[in-house]
C-alpha positions in Angstrom: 36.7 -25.8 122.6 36.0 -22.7 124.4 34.6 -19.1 123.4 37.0 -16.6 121.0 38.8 -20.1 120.3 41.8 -19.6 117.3 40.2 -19.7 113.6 39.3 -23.0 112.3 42.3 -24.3 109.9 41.6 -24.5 106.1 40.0 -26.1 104.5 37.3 -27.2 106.7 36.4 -23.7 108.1 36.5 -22.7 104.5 33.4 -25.3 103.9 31.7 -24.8 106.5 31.3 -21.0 104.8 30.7 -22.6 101.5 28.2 -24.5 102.9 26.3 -21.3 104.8 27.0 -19.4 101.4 24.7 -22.2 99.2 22.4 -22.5 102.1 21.4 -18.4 101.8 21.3 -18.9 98.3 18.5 -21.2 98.9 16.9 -18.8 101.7 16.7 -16.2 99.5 15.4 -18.1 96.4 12.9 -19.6 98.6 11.5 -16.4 100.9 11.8 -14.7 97.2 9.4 -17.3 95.9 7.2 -17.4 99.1 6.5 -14.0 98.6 5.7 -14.3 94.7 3.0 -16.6 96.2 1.9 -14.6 99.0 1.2 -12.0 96.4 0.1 -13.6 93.5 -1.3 -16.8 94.8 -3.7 -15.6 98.1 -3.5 -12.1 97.3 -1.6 -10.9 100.4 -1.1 -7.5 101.0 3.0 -7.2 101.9 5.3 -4.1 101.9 7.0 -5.1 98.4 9.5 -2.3 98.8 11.0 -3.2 102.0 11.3 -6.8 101.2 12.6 -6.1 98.2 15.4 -3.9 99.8 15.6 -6.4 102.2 16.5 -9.3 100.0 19.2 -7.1 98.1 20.7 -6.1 101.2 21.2 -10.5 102.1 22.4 -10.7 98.4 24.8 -8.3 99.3 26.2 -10.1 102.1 26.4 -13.0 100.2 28.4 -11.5 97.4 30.6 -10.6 100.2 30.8 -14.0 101.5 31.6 -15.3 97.8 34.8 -12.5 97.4 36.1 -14.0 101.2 35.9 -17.6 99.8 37.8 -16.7 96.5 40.4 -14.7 98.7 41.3 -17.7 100.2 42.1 -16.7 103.6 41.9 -18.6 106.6 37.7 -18.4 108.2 37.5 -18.0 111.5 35.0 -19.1 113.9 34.0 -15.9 114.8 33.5 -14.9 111.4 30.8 -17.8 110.8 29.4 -16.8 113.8 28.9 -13.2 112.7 27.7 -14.4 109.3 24.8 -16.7 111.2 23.4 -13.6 112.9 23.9 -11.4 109.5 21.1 -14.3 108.7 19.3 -14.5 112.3 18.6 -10.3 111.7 17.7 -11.2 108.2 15.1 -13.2 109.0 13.7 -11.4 111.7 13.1 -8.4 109.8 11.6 -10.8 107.2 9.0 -12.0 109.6 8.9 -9.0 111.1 7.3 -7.7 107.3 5.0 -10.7 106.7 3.1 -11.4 110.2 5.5 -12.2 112.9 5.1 -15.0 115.2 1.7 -15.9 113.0 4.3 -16.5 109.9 4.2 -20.3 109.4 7.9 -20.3 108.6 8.8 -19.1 112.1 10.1 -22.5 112.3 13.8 -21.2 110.3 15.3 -20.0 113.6 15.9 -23.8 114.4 18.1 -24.1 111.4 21.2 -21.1 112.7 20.7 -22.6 116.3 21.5 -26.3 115.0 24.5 -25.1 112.7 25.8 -23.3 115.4 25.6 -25.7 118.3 27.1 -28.3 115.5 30.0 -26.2 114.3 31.1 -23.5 117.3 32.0 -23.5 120.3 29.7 -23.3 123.3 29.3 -19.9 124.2 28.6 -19.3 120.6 25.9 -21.5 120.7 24.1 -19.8 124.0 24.6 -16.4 122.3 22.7 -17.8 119.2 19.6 -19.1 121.6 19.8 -16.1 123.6 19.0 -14.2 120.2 16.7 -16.5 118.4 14.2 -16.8 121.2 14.5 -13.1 121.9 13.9 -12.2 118.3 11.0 -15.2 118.2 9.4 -13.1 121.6 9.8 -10.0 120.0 7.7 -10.9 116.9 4.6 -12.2 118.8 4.1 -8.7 119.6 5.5 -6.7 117.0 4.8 -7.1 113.3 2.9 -6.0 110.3 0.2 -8.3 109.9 -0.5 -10.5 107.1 -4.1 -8.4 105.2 -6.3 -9.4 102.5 -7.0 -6.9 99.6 -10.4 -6.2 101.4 -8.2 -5.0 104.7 -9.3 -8.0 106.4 -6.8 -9.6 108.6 -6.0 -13.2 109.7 -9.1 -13.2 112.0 -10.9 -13.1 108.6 -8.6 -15.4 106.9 -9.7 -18.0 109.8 -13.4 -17.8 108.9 -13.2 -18.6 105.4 -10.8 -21.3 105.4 -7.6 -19.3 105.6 -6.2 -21.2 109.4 -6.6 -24.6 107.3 -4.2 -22.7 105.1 -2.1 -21.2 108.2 -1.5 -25.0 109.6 -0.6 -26.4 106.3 2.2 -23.4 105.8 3.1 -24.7 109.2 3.5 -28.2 108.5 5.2 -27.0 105.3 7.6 -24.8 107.0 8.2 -27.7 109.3 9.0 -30.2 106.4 11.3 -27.5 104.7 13.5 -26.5 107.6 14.0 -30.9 108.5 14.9 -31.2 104.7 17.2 -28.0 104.8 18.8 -29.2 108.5 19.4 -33.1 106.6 21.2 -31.6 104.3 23.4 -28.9 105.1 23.8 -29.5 108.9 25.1 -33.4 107.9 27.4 -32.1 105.6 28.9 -29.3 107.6 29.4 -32.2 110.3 30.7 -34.3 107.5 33.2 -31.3 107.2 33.9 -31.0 111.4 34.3 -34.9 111.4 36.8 -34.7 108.7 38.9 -32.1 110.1 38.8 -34.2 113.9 40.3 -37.4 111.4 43.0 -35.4 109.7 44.0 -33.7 113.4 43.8 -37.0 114.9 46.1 -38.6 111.8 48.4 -35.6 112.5 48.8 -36.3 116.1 49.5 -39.9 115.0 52.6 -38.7 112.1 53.6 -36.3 115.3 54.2 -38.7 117.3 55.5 -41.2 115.1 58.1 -38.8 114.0 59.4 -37.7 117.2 60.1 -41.6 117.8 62.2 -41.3 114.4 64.1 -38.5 115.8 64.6 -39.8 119.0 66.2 -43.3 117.5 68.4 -40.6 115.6 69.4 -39.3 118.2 70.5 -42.6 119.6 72.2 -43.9 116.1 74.0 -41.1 116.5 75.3 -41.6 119.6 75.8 -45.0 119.2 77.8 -44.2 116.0 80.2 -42.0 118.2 80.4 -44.8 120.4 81.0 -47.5 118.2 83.9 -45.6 116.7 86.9 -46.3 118.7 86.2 -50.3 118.8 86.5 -50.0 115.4 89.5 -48.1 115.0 90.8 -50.6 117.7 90.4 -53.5 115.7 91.4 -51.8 112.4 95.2 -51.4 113.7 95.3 -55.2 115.2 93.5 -56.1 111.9 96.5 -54.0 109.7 99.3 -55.1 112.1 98.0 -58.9 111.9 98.3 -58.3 107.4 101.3 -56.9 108.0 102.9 -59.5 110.2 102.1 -62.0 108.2 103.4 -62.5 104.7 100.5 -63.4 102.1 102.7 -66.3 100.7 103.5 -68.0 104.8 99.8 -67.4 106.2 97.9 -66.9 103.3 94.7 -68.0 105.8 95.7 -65.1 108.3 96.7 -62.9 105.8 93.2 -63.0 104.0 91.3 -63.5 107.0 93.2 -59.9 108.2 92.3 -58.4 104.8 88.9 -59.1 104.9 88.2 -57.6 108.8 89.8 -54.9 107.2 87.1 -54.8 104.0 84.4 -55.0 106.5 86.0 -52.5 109.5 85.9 -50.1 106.2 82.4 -50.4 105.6 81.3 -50.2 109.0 83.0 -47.2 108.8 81.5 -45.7 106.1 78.0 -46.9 107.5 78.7 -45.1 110.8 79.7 -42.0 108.8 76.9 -41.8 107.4 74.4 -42.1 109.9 76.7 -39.6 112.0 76.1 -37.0 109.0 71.8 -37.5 108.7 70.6 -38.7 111.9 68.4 -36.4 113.4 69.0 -33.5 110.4 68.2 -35.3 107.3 65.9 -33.1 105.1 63.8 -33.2 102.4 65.2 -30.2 100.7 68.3 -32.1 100.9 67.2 -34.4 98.1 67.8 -33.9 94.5 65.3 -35.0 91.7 66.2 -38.1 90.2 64.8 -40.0 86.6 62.4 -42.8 87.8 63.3 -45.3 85.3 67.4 -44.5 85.9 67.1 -44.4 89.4 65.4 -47.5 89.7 67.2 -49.6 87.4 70.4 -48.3 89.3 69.1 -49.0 92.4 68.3 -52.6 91.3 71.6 -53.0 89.6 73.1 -52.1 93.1 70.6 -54.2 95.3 71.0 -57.1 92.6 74.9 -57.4 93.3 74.6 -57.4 97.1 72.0 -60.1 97.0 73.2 -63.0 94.1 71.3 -65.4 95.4 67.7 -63.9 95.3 65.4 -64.3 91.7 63.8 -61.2 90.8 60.9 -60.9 88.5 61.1 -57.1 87.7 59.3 -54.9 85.1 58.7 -50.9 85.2 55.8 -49.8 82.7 55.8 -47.9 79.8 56.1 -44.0 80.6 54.9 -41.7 78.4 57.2 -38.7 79.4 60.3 -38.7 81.5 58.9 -38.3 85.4 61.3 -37.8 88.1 61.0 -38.0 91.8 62.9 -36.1 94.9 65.6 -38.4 96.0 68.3 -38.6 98.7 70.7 -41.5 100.2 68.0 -41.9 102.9 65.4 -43.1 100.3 67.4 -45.4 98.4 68.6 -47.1 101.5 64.8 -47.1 102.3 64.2 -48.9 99.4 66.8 -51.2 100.1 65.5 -51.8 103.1 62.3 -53.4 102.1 63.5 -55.6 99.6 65.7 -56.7 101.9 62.8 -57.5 103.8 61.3 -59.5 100.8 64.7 -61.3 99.6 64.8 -62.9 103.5 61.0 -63.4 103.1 61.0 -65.8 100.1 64.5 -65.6 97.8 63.2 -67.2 95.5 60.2 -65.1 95.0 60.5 -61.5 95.1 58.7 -59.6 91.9 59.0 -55.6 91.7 56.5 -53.4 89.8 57.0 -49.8 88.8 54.8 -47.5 87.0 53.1 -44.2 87.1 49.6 -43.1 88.1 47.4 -40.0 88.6 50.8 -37.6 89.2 52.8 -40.4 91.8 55.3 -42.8 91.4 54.5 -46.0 92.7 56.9 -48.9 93.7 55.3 -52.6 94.2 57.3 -55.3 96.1 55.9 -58.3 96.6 57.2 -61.6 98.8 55.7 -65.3 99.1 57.3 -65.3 102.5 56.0 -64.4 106.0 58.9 -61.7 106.7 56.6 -58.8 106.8 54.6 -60.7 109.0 50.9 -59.4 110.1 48.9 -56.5 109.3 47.9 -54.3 112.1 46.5 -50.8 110.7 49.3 -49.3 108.9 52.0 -50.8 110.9 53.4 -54.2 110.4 54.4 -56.2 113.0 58.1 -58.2 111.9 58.3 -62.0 112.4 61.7 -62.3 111.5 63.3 -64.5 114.4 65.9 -61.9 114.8 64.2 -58.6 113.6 63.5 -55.5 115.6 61.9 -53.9 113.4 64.0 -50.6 113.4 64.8 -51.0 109.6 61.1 -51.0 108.8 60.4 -48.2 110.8 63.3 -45.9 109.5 62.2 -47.2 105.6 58.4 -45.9 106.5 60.3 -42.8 107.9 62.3 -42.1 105.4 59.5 -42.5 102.5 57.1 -40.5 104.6 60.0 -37.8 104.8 59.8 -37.8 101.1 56.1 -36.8 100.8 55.6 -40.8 99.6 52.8 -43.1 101.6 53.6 -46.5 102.3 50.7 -49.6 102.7 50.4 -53.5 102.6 48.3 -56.1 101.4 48.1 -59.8 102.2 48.9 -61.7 98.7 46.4 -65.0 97.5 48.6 -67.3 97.9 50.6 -66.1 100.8 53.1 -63.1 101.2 52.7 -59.4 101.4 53.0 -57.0 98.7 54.5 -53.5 99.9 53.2 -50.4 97.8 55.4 -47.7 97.7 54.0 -44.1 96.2 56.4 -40.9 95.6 55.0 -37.6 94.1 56.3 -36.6 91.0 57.6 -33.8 90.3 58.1 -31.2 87.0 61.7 -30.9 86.1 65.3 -32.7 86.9 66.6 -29.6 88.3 68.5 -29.8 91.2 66.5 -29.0 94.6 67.9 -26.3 96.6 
């Protein structure tokens, strides 16, 4: 990333604010409290009014800081970068009040260097240095020096024990700012390393999905294609039924009729795919009841598969929940138990139940058919699979706001967990 790069995408940027927001919260309890001891404890003589003033003034910019985190607007880097400086000044003028360079917690300036050079850009970064180590010079020269009651200053503090004292508010300063760079610094990396993985897991769905649209773009096409074949051997198929009579070739005549059945359906399939591929949307959909979808969809599945046992059991629901549902999703569906019927027929169980606002949809096989786990892909072993089918399925549940994963069974097989938001009514989606 470069300088005057685009704002930072929410929510991280937002965090990274919330984050500097706590952290002044802390500065100003704890310079608020250093003071309180500077004056009460070894009866320093420091400009109460100006620090006073001066700690309202960083309250104030951090009651400003609050109202731009409830807004809820998008933070951009330069605006993080303006509010480390707000802090850098801050400080200054704080050291500036209470000794200067001799101020044992000189060592803070570390602490807006390291958050910038973790979280912006680089020529935000140089800036901050630039700043910090002119302010830092400035203050070995210009301060108010730190003065006993008796008008003594630190020269007097040294001979009665007082640089003892000045090394230990070092080391202390030192231990404070390491604590406070652990701490925040980690977790507004935490924050930067968060938003790399979801960017990164964006890229991945980006390109993912432009290899969906680009296979239907080619369904499509191959639809279009595959239409005049078929309409070729639907008029031999109807001229064969008609030439021969049901009761002289009742083998040809049935053997006609069903290329006929199946010419239809081909059809139909190619029809369809020639009306969704590459335009299918989610706002297409229309909410459906869980338990009466499913149960239809299992009828449906049920009769095109006779041969396969299914052990199948939905839980109790407390209220009706409905999901956002289109011909793309049930075929989806379809799809993967189609996958676990040619796994193991004789073995395919299906869960359904509700949990923390999603839908979810277990299949489970004894087979191999899903074959091997690699990430979040699967890799098909079926002799004669290409693995389209699983791909479009993922796609289509994806499409659907759903996730898809796998586990490896005990036992053997794979058990494919499906998950679909729910959503709040059964009214139609526009």
């Amino acid at each position: 990333m470069e300088f005057g790069q685009q704002p930072t995408q929410k929510p991280y940027g937002d965090a990274n604010l919330r984050q500097l927001f706590v952290l002044r919260n802390v500065t100003i309890s704890g310079e608020l409290l250093m003071v309180l001891g500077a004056i009460f404890g070894l009866n320093l003589v420091l400009p109460v009014l100006a620090i006073t003033l001066l700690l309202l003034a960083m309250l104030g910019i951090n009651i400003s800081t609050w109202i731009c985190l409830r807004s809820g607007r998008v933070v951009a880097d330069w605006e993080l970068f303006a509010q480390l400086i707000l802090d850098v000044l801050a400080f200054s003028m704080m050291m500036y009040l209470s000794g200067g360079a001799t101020n044992p917690f000189a060592w803070f300036y570390l602490l807006p260097l390291v958050i910038s050079a973790t979280l912006l850009p680089p020529g935000y970064t140089r800036i901050m240095a630039i700043l910090t180590v002119a302010c830092y010079t400035a203050l070995t020269r210009f301060y108010l020096p730190l003065t006993l009651p008796n008008g003594g200053g630190m020269e007097a503090m040294q001979g009665s024990g007082g640089f003892s004292l000045h090394v230990f508010g070092m080391w202390f300063g030192f231990v404070l700012s390491a604590g406070l760079i652990a701490h925040f610094v980690v977790g507004m990396s935490q924050s930067l390393k968060a938003r790399e993985a979801g960017l990164s897991k964006a890229r991945e769905r980006a390109l993912r999905d432009e290899g969906l649209v680009e296979l239907g773009m080619l369904a499509a096409g191959a639809a279009h294609e595959l239409g005049t074949p078929l309409g070729t051997m639907a008029i031999i198929s109807g001229e064969l039924q008609r030439t021969h009579d049901a009761e002289e070739a009742p083998e040809v005549h049935r053997a006609a009729s069903m290329l006929l059945t199946q010419i239809e359906r081909c059809k139909e399939a190619l029809s369809s795919v020639s009306a969704t591929a590459g335009v299918a949307r989610a706002e297409a959909g229309s909410s459906a009841q869980t338990v009466a979808y499913l149960d239809q969809l299992m009828e449906k599945w049920r009769n095109s598969r006779l041969g396969v046992e299914v052990q199948y059991h939905r839980g109790q629901e407390e209220s009706p929940g409905y999901i956002l549902s289109d011909q793309l999703l049930s075929q989806a569906l379809e799809n993967i138990l189609n996958n676990a019927a040619d796994a193991s027929p004789q073995a395919v169980k299906v869960d359904a139940y509700q949990q923390s606002g999603q839908w979810v949809l277990e299949i489970s096989d004894r087979g191999r058919g899903l074959g091997q786990l690699a990430g979040e892909q699967v890799i098909s072993e079926k002799e004669h699979g290409l693995g389209i089918g699983l791909l479009l399925a993922y796609g289509s549940i994806r499409r659907m706001g759903g996730e898809v994963s796998h586990r490896l069974r005990a036992g053997g097989g794979t058990c494919t967990r499906i998950s679909l938001p729910l959503i709040e009514s059964a009214a139609v989606c526009p």
